[in-house]
C-alpha positions in Angstrom: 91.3 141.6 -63.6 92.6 144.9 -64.3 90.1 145.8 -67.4 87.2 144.3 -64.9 88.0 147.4 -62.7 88.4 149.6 -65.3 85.1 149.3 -67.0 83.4 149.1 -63.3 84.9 152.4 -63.1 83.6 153.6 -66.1 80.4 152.2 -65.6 80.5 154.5 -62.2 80.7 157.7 -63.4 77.9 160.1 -63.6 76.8 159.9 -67.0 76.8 156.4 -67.2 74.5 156.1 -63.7 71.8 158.9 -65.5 71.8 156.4 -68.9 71.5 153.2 -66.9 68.9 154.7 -64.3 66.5 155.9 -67.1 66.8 153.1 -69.1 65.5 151.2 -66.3 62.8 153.8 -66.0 61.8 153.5 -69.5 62.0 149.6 -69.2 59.4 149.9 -66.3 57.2 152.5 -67.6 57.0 150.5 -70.9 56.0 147.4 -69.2 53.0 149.7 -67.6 52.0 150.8 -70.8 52.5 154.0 -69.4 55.3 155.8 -71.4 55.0 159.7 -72.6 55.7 160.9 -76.0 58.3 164.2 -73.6 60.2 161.0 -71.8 60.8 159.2 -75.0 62.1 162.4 -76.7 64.4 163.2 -73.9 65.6 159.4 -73.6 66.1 159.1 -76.7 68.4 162.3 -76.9 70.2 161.4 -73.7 70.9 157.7 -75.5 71.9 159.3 -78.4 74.4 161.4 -76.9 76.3 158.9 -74.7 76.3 156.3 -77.7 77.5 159.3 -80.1 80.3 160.8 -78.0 81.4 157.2 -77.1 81.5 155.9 -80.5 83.4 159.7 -81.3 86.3 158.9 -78.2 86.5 155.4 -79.4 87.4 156.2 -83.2 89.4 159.0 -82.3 92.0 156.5 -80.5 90.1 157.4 -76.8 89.4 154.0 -76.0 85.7 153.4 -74.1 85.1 156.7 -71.3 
């Protein structure tokens, strides 16, 4: 129960509302055909940045932020 609430609050924080919300907008504007070359670069920037400093706390002995 306790690690249930701690990764809900993790999952709350800012940066992990921006990453969720525009993966859901790239999911949608995929589905319309409709996605642009300046989205995917900055989606795919954003992505890479959450998953890299992630990955970075987590091997340093950070545990998941």
């Amino acid at each position: 129960m306790e690690l249930l609430k701690k990764r809900l609050a993790n999952l709350l924080t800012v940066k992990s509302l921006v990453t969720v919300i525009l993966t859901v907008v790239f999911a949608v504007l995929t589905c319309m055909g409709r996605i642009d070359q300046s989205y995917m670069t900055i989606y795919t920037v954003i992505i890479s940045f959450y998953f890299g400093v992630q990955t970075t706390k987590e091997s340093a002995g950070g545990g998941a932020e």
